[in-house]
C-alpha positions as CSV (number, residue, x, y, z in Angstrom):
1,X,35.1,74.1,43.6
2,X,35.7,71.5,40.7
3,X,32.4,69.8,41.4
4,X,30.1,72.9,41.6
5,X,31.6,73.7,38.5
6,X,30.8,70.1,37.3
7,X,27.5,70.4,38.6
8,X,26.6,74.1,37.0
9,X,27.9,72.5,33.9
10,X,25.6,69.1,34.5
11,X,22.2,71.3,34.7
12,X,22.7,73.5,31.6
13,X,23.4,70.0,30.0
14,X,20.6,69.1,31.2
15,X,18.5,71.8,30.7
16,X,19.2,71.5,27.0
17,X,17.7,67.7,27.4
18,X,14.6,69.0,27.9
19,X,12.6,67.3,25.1
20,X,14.1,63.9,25.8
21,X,12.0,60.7,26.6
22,X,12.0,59.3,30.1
23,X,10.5,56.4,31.8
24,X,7.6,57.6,34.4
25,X,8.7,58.2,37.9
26,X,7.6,55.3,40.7
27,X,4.5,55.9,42.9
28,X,6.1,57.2,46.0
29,X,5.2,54.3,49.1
30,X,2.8,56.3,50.8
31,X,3.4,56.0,54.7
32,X,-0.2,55.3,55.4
33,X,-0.2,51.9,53.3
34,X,2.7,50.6,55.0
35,X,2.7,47.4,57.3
36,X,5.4,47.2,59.4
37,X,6.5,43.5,59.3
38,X,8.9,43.6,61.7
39,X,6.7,42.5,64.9
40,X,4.1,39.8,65.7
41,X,1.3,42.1,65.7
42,X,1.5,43.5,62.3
43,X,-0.2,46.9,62.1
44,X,-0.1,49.8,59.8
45,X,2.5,52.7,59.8
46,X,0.2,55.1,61.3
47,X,-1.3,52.7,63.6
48,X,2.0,52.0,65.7
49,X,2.2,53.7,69.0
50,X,5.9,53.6,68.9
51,X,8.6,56.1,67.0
52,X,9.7,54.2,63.7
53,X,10.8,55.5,60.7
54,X,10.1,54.4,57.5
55,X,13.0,54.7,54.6
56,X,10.4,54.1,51.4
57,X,12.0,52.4,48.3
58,X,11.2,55.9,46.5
59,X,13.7,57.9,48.9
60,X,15.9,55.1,48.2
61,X,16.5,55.5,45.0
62,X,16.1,59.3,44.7
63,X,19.1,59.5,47.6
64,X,22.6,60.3,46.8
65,X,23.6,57.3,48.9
66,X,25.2,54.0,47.5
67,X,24.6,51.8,50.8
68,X,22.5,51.5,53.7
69,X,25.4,53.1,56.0
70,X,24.8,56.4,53.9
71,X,21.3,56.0,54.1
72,X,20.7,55.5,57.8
73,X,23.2,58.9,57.9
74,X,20.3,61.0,56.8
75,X,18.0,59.6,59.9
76,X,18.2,61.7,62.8
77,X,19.2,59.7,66.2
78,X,20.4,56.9,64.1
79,X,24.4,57.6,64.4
80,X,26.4,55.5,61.8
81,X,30.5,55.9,62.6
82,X,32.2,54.6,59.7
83,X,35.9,53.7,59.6
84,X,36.8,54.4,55.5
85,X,34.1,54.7,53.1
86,X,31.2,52.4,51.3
87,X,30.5,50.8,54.4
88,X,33.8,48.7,54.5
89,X,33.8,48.8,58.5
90,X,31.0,50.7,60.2
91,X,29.0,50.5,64.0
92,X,25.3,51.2,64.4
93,X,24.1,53.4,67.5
94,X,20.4,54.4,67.9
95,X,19.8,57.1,70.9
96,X,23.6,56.8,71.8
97,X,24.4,54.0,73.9
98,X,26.7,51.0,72.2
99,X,27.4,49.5,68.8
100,X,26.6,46.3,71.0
101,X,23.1,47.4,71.6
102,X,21.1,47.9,68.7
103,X,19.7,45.3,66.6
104,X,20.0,44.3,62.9
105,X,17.1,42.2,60.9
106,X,16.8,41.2,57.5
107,X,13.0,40.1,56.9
108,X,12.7,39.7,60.5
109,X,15.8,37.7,60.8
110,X,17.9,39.0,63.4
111,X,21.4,39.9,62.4
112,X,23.2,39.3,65.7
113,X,26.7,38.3,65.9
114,X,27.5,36.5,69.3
115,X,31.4,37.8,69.2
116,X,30.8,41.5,68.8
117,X,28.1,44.1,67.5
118,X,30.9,45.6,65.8
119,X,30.6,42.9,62.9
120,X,26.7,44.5,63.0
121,X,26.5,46.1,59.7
122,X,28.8,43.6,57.7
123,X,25.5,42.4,56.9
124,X,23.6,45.1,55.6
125,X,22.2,44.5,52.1
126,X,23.1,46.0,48.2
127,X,20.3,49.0,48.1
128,X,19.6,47.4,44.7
129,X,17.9,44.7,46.6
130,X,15.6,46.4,49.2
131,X,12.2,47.4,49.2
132,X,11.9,49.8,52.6
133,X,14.1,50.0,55.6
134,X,11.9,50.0,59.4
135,X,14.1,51.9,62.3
136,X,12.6,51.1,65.6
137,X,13.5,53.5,68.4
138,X,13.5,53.5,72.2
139,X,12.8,50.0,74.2
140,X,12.4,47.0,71.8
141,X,13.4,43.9,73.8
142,X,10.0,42.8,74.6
143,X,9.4,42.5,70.5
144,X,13.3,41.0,69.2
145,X,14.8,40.0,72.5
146,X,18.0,40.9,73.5
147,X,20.2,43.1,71.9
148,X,17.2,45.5,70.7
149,X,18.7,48.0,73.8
150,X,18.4,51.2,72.1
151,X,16.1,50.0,68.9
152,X,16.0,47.8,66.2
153,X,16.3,48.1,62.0
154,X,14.5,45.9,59.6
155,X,15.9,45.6,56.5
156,X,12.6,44.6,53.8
157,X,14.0,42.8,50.6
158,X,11.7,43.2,47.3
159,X,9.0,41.1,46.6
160,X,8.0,42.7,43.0
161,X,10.2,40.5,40.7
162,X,9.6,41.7,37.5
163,X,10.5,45.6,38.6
164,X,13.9,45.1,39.8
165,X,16.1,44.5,36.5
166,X,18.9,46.4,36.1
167,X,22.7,46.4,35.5
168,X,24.9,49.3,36.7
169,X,28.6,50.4,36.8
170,X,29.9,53.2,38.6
171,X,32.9,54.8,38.4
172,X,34.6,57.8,40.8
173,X,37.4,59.1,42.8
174,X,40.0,56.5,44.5
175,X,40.1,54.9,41.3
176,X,36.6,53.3,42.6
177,X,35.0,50.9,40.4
178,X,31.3,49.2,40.8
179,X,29.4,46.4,38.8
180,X,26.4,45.4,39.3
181,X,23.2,43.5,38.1
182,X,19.9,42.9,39.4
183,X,17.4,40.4,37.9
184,X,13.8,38.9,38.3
185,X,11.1,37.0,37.1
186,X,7.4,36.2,38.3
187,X,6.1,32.8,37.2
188,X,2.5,33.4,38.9
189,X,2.9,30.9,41.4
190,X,6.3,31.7,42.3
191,X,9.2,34.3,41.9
192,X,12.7,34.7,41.8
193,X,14.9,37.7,42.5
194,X,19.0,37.8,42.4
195,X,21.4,40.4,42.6
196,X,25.3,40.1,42.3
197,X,27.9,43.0,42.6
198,X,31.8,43.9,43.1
199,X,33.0,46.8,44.5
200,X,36.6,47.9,44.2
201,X,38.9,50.9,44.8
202,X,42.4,51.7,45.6
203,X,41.5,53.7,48.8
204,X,41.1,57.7,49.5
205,X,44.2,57.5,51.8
206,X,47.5,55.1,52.4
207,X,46.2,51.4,53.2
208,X,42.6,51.9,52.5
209,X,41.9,50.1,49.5
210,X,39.3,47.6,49.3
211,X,37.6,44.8,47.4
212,X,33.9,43.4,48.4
213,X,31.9,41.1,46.7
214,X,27.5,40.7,47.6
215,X,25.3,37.9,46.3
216,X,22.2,37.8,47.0
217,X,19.1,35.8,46.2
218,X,15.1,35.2,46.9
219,X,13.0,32.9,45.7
220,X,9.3,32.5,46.6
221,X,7.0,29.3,45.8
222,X,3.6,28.0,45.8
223,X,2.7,31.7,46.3
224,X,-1.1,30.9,45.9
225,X,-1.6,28.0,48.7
226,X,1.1,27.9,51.3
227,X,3.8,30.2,50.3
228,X,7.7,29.5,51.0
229,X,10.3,32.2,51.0
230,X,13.9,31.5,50.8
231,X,16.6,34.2,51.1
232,X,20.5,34.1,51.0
233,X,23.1,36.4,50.7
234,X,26.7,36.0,50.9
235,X,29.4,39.2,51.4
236,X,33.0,39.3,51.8
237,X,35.1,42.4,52.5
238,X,39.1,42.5,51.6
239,X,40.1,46.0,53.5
240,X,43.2,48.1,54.6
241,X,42.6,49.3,57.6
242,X,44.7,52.4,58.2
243,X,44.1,53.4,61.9
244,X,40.8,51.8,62.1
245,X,41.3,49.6,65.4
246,X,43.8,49.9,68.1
247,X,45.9,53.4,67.7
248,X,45.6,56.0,64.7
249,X,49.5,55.2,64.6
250,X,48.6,51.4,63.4
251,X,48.5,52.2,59.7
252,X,49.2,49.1,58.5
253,X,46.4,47.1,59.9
254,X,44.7,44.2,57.6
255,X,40.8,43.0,58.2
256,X,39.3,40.2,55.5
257,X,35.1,39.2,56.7
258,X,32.8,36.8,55.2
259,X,29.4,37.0,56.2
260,X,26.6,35.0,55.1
261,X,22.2,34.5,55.5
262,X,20.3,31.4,54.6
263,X,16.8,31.7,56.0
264,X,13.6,29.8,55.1
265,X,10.3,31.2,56.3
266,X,6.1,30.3,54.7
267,X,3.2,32.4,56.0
268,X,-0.3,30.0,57.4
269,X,-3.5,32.3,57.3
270,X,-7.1,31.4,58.7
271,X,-9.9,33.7,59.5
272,X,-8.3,34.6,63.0
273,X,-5.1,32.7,63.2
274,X,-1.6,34.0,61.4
275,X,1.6,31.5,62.0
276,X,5.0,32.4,60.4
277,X,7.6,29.7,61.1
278,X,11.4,30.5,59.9
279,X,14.6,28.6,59.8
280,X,17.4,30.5,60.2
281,X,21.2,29.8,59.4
282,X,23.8,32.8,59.6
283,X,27.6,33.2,59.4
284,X,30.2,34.9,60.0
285,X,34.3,35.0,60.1
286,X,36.7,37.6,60.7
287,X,40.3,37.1,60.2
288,X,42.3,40.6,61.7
289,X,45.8,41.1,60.8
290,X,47.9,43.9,63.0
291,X,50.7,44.4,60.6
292,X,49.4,43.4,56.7
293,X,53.0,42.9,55.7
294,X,53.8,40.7,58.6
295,X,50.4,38.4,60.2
296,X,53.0,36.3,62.2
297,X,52.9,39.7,64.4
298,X,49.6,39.5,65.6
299,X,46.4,37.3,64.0
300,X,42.8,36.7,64.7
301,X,40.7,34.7,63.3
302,X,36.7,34.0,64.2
303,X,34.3,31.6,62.9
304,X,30.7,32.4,64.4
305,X,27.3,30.3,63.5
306,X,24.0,31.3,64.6
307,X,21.4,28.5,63.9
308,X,17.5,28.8,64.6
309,X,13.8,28.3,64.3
310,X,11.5,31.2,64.9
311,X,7.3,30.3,65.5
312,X,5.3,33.3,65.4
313,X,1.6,33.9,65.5
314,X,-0.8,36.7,65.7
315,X,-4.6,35.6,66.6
316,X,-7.4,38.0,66.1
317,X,-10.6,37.7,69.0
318,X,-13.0,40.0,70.2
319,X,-11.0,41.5,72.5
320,X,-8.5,42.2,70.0
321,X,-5.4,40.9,68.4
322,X,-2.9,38.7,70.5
323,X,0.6,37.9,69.4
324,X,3.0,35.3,70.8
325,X,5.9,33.3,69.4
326,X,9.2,31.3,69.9
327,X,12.8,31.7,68.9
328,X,14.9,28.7,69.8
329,X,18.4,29.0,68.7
330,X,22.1,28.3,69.1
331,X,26.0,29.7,68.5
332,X,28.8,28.1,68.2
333,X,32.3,30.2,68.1
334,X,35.7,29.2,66.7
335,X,38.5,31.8,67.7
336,X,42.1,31.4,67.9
337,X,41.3,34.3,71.0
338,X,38.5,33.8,71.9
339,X,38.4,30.2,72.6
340,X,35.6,27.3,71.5
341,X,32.0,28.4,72.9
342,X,28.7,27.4,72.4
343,X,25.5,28.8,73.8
344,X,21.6,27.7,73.1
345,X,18.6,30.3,74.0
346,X,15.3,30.0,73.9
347,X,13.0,33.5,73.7
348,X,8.8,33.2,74.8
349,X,7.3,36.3,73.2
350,X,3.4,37.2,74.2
351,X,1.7,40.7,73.9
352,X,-2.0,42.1,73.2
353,X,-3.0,45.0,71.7
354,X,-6.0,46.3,73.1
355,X,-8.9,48.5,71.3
356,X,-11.1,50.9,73.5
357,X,-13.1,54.1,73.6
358,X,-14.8,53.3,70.1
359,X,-11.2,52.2,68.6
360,X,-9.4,55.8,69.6
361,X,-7.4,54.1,72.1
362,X,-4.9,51.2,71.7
363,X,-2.8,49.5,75.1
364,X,-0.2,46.9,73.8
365,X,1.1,45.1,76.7
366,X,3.6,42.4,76.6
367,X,7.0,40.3,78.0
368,X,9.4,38.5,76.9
369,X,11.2,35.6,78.5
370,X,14.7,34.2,77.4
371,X,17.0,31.5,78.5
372,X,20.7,31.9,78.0
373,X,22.8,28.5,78.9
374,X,25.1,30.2,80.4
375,X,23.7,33.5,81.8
376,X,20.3,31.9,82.8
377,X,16.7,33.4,82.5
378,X,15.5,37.0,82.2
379,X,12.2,38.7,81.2
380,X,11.6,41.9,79.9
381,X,8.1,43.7,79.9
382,X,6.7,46.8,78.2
383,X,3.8,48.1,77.0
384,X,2.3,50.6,74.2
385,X,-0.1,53.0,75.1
386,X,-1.7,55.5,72.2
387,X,-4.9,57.6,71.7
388,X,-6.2,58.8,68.7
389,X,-7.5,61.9,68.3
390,X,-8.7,62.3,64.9
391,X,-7.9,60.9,61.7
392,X,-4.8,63.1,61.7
393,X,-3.2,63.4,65.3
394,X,-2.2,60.6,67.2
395,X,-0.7,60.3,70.9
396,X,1.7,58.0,72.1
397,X,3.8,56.3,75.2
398,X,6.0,53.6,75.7
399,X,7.8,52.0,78.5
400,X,9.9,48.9,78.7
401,X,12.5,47.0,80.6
402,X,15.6,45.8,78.0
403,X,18.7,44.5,78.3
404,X,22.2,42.9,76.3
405,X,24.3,39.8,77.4
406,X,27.9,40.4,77.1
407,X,29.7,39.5,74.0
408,X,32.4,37.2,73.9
409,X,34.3,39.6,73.0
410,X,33.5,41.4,76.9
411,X,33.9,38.0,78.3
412,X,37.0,36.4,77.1
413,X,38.8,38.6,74.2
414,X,42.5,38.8,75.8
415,X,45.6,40.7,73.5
416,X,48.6,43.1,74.6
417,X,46.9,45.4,76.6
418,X,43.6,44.1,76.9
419,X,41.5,41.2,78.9
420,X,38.0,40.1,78.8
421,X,36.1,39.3,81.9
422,X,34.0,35.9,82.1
423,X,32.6,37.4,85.6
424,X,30.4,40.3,83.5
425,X,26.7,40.4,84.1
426,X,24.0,41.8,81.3
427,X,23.8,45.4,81.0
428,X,20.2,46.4,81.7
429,X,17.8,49.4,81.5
430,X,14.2,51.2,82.0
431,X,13.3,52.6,79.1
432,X,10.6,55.5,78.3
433,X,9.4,58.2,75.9
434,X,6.1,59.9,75.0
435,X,5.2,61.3,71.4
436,X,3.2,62.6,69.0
437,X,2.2,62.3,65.5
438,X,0.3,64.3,62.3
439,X,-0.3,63.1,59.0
440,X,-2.1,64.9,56.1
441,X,-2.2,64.7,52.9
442,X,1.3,66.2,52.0
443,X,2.7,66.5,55.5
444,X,4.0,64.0,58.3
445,X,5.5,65.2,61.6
446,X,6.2,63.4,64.6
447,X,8.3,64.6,67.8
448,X,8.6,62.5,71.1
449,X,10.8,62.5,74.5
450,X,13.1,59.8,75.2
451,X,15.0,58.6,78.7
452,X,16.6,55.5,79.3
453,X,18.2,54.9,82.5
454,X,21.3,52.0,82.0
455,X,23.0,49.9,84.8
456,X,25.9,47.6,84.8
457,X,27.2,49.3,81.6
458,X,30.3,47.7,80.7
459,X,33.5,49.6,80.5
460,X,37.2,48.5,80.3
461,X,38.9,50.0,83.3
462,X,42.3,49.7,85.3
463,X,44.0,51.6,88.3
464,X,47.5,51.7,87.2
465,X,49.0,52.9,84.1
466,X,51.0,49.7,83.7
467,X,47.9,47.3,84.3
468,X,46.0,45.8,81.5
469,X,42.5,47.1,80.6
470,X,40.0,44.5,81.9
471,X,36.6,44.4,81.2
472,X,34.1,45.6,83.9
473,X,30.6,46.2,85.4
474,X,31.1,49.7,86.8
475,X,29.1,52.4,85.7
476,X,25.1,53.9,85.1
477,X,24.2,55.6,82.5
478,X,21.1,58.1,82.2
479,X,20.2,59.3,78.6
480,X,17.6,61.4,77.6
481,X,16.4,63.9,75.2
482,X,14.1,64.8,71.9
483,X,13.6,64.4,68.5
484,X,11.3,65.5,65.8
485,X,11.3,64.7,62.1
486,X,8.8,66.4,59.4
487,X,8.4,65.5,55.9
488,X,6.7,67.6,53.6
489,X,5.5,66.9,50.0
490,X,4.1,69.1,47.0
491,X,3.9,69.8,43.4
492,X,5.7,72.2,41.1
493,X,5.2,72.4,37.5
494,X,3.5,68.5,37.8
495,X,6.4,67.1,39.6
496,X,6.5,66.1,42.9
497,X,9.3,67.8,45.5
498,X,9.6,66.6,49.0
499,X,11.7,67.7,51.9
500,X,12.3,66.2,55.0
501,X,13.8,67.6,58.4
502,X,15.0,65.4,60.9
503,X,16.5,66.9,64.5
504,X,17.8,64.7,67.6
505,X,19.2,66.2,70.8
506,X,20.8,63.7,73.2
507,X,22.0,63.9,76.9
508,X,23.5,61.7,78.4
509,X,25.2,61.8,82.2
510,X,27.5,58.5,82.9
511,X,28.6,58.1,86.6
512,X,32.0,58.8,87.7
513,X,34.4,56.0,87.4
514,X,35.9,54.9,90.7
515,X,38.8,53.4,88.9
516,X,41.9,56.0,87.6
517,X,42.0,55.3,84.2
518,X,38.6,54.2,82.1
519,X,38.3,53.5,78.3
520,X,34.3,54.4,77.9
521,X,34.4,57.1,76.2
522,X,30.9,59.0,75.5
523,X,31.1,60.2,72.2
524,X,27.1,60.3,70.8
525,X,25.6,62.8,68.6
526,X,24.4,65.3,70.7
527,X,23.2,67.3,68.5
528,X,21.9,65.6,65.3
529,X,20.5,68.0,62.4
530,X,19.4,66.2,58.9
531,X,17.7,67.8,55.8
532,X,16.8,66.5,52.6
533,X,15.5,68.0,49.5
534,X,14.5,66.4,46.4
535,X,13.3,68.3,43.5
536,X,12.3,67.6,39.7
537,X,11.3,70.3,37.4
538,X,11.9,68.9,33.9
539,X,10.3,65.2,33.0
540,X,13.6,63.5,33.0
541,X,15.5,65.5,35.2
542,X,15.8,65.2,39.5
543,X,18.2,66.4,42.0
544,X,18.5,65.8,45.6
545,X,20.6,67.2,48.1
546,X,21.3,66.0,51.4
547,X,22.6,68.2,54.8
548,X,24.0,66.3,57.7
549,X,25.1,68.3,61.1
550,X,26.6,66.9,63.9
551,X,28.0,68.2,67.5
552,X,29.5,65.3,69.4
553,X,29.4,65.2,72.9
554,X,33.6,65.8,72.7
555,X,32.4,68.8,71.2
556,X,33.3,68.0,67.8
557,X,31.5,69.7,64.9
558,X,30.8,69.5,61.1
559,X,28.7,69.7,58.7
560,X,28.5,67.2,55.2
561,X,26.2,68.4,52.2
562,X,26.1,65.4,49.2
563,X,24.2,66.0,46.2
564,X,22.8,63.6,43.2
565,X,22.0,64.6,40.1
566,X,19.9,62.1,37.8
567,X,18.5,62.6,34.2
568,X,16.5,59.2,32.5
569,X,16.2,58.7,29.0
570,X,14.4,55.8,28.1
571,X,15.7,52.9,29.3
572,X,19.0,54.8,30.6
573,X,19.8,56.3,34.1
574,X,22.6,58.6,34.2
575,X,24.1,60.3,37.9
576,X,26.5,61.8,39.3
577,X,26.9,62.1,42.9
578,X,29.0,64.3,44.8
579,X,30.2,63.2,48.7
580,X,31.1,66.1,51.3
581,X,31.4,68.7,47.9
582,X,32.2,71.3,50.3
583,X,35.5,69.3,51.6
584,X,34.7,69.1,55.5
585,X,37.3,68.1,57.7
586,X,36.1,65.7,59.8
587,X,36.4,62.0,61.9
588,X,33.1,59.8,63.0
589,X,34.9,57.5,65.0
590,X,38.7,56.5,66.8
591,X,40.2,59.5,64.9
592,X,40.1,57.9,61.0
593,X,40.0,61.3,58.7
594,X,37.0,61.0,56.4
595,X,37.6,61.6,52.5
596,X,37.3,65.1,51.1
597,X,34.7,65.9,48.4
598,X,34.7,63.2,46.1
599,X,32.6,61.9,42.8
600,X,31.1,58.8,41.6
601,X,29.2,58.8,37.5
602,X,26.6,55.9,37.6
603,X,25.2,54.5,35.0
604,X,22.2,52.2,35.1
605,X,20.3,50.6,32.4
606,X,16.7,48.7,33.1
607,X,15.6,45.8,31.1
C-alpha cells in the first residue's frame, strides 16, 4: 500500500509539472529496419524465417528493469530463475529444457562457460551499454554450434558514441546503492564508448548482501577503410548466498565470480563477398564457500579460459546468398574439484538461403560440423523454410538436429553427496516448429508451434538412499507447445503508447526413471503470461507497467506487476520504480523466497 500511495502522490506531482521543459523522446527502433547480426547470413527482422524477438533500445530504457535478467523476465518462453535479486546469481532457460542449453553472445561472441551454464548470465552486460537484445528460439546449433539447444541471445552493444553520456545513482530498499557513468566520443574515423558502475546493498533477507563491480569498454578505428572493433568488459560479484545451492537449510553459503571479455573483430566488404574475422579471449573464476564464516569447511575454486578465432563470410551470387565460416577455439580449466582439463574444437558452418517464386519464398539450408578433442566429431543440419504472402503476412518452418556436450561439471564435479561421470555422452535432439507473422504499421504479431524431442538427457540418479548421486544418461525428453506475442503501437494526445502481449504454453513429458531416486526435476514455465504497457500523456511525463504470470509445471503460481514512473526535465531524468508492488509470495528456483514490494529513486543526468 505504501507505494501506491507513493505513486498516487508521484502523478499529481507530476501533473503539476506540466509546463516543464523536456528533452525529445528517442525514435523508437522500428522492427522492420533491424538486421539481425547474430548469424552469417545477415537479413532483416522481418525477413527471418525463424521466431526471434527483438528487445529495441527504446523498450530498454522505457522498462522498469535495471538488468538484462529483469528484462528477458518480460519475454514470454524465455524463463529467467533468479537466486536473490539484480542478477547476483541467475540461470537462463528458453522453451524449458536446461540452464546448460541455451546460449549466450555478446556481439556474436559466444558466452560459453566450459564448467557449467550456470555461470551463463555472470556475463550479461550494464543495460546502460546495450543497443538491442536478439532471442533466438527453437533449434539454433546449425548457426552457434553447440550449446544453442533450446535458442540463443545476442546481446548488441552501442555503436552511437556521442548518445550514450550519462551518470546515474540510484538508491532503494535493502539499503541498495548504484553509481554509474557512461561516456562517448566520435572522432569521425573512430569512436570510443566506456561505462563503469558499482552496485551495492545489504541484502532483502539474512546473508544476501552483495557488492558487484562492471567495466566496460568499445572502441572502434579506421571506421572509413577497414574498420576494427575492440570490446572488453570485466565483472565481479561478492554475494551471500542464503539457500542458493545445496539445501534451503545452507544459509550461510558464500559465492565471489570474476568474469571477463576481450574480443577483437573488423568487417572486409566487396561487391559480393563479406568476411568478419574475430579474436576472442573470455574468463572466468568462481570461488564457492559452503559455510562464509568457516571456508576450511568446504571450498571451490575454478579458473576457466576460453580462447578463439572466429572467420565468417557471407557471399552473395545469383542463386542467392551463401554463408560459411570457422570457429577454432580452446579451454583450459583450473579447479581444485574439478581437476586440470583442456579441450580444443573446431566448428565448419555452411548454409544458403535460397530465393524463389518471384522472391515470395526463401529455403535456408545448412550444417554444421564440430570437433571436440575429447568427445570427437558431430554435425548438426537444419533448414529454414518461409513464404511470403504479401508485404504484411509471412509463413514460416524450421527443423534442426542440435545437441550439448557435457559440462565438466557432468563429467568430473565430485563433493559429499555428489559424483560426476566422465562416461556421459552429448545430450541430443530433433527440433521443429512452424509459425506465422504480421506486421503493419502499428501492429506486430507472430504465433508458432514448437516440439523438440531430447535423448540422453542427463540426470543425477541413484538406487539407494545411502548411495551418492552420480551423473547419468537415462532419460528422453519430449517438449512441445505454443506461443504468440503481439505488440501494438498508437498515439494519444501526440504521444506514442505501446503495449505488448506475450503468451507461452509448454509441455513437456520426461520418461520414467528406472532408477528409485532421480534429482531431474521438471520445473519449466508452463504457462507463461507477459504484458507490458507504456504510456505518456504529458511531454515530460511516461509510465510503464509491467505484468508477469507464471504456472510451473510443480504447479506453482504467481503473478508480479513492477511499475516505472519517469518525468525529464532538461537535462535531468527522475524515476522511481516499484518491484512486485503488490507483495507476491513467491520462489523461481531451489526454494530462495523472492523480496516483497520494494523501491528504487533513480536519478540520471545526460551530458
Amino acid at each position: 500500500m505504501k507505494i501506491l500511495k507513493i505513486y498516487c502522490v508521484l502523478c499529481a506531482l507530476l501533473v503539476l509539472n506540466m509546463s516543464l521543459d523536456a528533452q525529445e523522446n528517442n525514435k523508437e527502433e522500428r522492427l522492420d529496419s533491424i538486421i539481425i547480426s547474430s548469424s552469417r547470413i545477415q537479413l532483416p527482422f522481418k525477413e527471418n524465417s525463424r521466431t526471434i524477438t527483438v528487445i529495441s533500445s527504446t523498450e530498454i530504457m522505457e522498462s522498469p528493469a535495471t538488468t538484462i535478467t529483469e528484462l528477458l523476465q518480460q519475454v514470454a518462453g524465455v524463463d529467467i530463475r533468479r537466486r536473490g535479486v539484480n542478477g547476483m546469481q541467475a540461470d537462463l532457460y528458453i522453451r524449458g529444457g536446461g540452464f546448460d542449453q541455451t546460449l549466450l553472445l555478446i556481439d556474436g561472441i559466444k558466452m560459453d562457460d566450459a564448467q557449467t551454464g550456470h555461470h551463463t548470465m555472470n556475463m550479461a552486460l550494464p543495460i546502460e551499454v546495450i543497443q538491442r537484445i536478439e532471442i533466438i528460439k527453437g533449434p539454433a546449433a546449425r548457426v552457434f554450434g553447440q550449446n544453442a539447444f533450446t535458442g540463443a541471445i545476442n546481446i548488441v552493444t552501442k555503436n552511437d558514441a556521442d548518445n550514450v553520456n550519462m551518470a546515474r545513482f540510484q538508491v532503494g530498499s535493502y539499503n541498495q546503492q548504484r553509481v554509474s557513468g557512461t561516456i562517448g566520443k566520435d572522432f569521425g574515423n573512430s569512436a570510443l564508448i566506456a561505462h563503469a558502475s558499482v552496485n551495492t546493498s545489504d541484502g532483502y533477507r539474512y546473508n544476501t548482501d552483495f557488492s558487484n563491480q562492471n567495466y566496460f569498454i568499445k572502441s572502434s578505428f579506421n571506421k572509413e577503410h577497414t574498420p576494427i572493433h575492440i570490446v572488453g568488459y570485466f565483472t565481479e560479484r561478492k554475494f551471500g548466498a542464503n539457500g542458493f545451492y545445496a539445501s534451503p537449510a545452507a544459509i550461510n553459503q558464500y559465492e565471489e565470480t570474476q568474469s571477463s571479455l576481450i574480443g577483437i573483430s573488423t568487417n572486409l566488404k566487396s561487391d559480393r563477398l563479406i568476411f568478419k574475422p574475430r579474436l576472442y579471449w573470455r574468463r572466468h573464476q568462481d570461488m564457492y564457500e559452503f559455510v562464509r564464516q568457516n571456508p576450511a569447511i568446504y571450498r571451490n575454486l575454478h579458473l576457466t579460459n576460453k580462447v578463439g578465432a572466429e572467420f565468417n563470410a557471407s557471399y552473395d551470387s545469383k542463386s542467392g546468398v551463401t554463408g560459411f565460416g570457422v570457429d577454432f577455439a580452446k579451454v583450459f580449466l583450473s579447479s581444485n574439484n574439478l581437476g586440470n582439463r583442456e579441450r580444443e574444437m573446431i566448428t565448419v558452418f555452411l548454409e544458403h538461403r535460397f530465393m524463389l517464386a518471384d522472391n515470395k519464398l526463401d529455403i535456408t539450408p545448412g550444417v554444421a560440423g564440430t570437433y571436440f578433442s575429447d568427445f570427437d566429431f558431430h554435425a548438426f543440419p537444419g533448414i529454414d523454410v518461409g513464404y511470403r504472402i504479401n508485404g504484411h503476412l509471412k509463413l514460416y518452418a524450421n527443423a534442426g538436429y542440435t545437441y550439448r556436450i557435457p559440462t565438466y561439471t557432468d563429467l568430473f564435479y565430485s563433493d559429499p553427496t555428489t559424483l560426476g561421470n566422465e562416461n556421459l555422452n552429448p545430450e541430443e535432439a530433433i527440433s521443429e516448429e512452424i509459425g506465422v507473422t504480421f506486421s503493419h504499421s502499428n501492429i506486430d504479431i507472430s504465433a508458432a508451434l514448437f516440439n523438440r524431442n531430447s535423448t540422453n538427457i542427463i540426470d543425477y540418479v541413484k538406487n539407494m538412499e545411502t548411495d551418492l548421486w552420480q551423473a547419468t544418461n537415462i532419460q528422453e525428453l519430449n517438449s512441445y507447445g505454443l506461443e504468440t506475442n503481439i505488440k501494438y503501437r498508437f498515439n494519444v494526445l501526440g504521444h506514442q503508447q505501446r503495449m505488448q502481449l506475450g503468451y507461452t504454453y509448454l509441455k513437456e513429458a520426461l520418461d520414467a526413471s528406472r532408477f528409485a531416486f532421480s534429482r531431474y526435476s521438471i520445473n519449466s514455465l508452463k504457462h507463461h503470461l507477459t504484458i507490458t504497457n507504456h504510456s505518456q500523456f504529458l511531454k515530460n511525463v511516461s509510465h510503464s507497467v509491467v505484468y508477469k504470470f507464471a504456472e510451473r509445471t510443480n504447479g506453482e503460481t504467481y503473478s508480479v506487476v513492477d511499475l516505472k514512473i519517469t518525468l525529464n526535465v532538461k537535462a535531468f531524468e527522475f524515476s522511481i520504480i516499484g518491484n512486485n508492488i503488490f507483495n507476491e509470495i513467491y520462489t523461481e528456483t531451489n526454494q530462495v523466497p523472492m523480496p516483497k514490494g520494494n523501491v528504487l529513486l533513480d536519478v540520471g543526468y545526460k551530458f
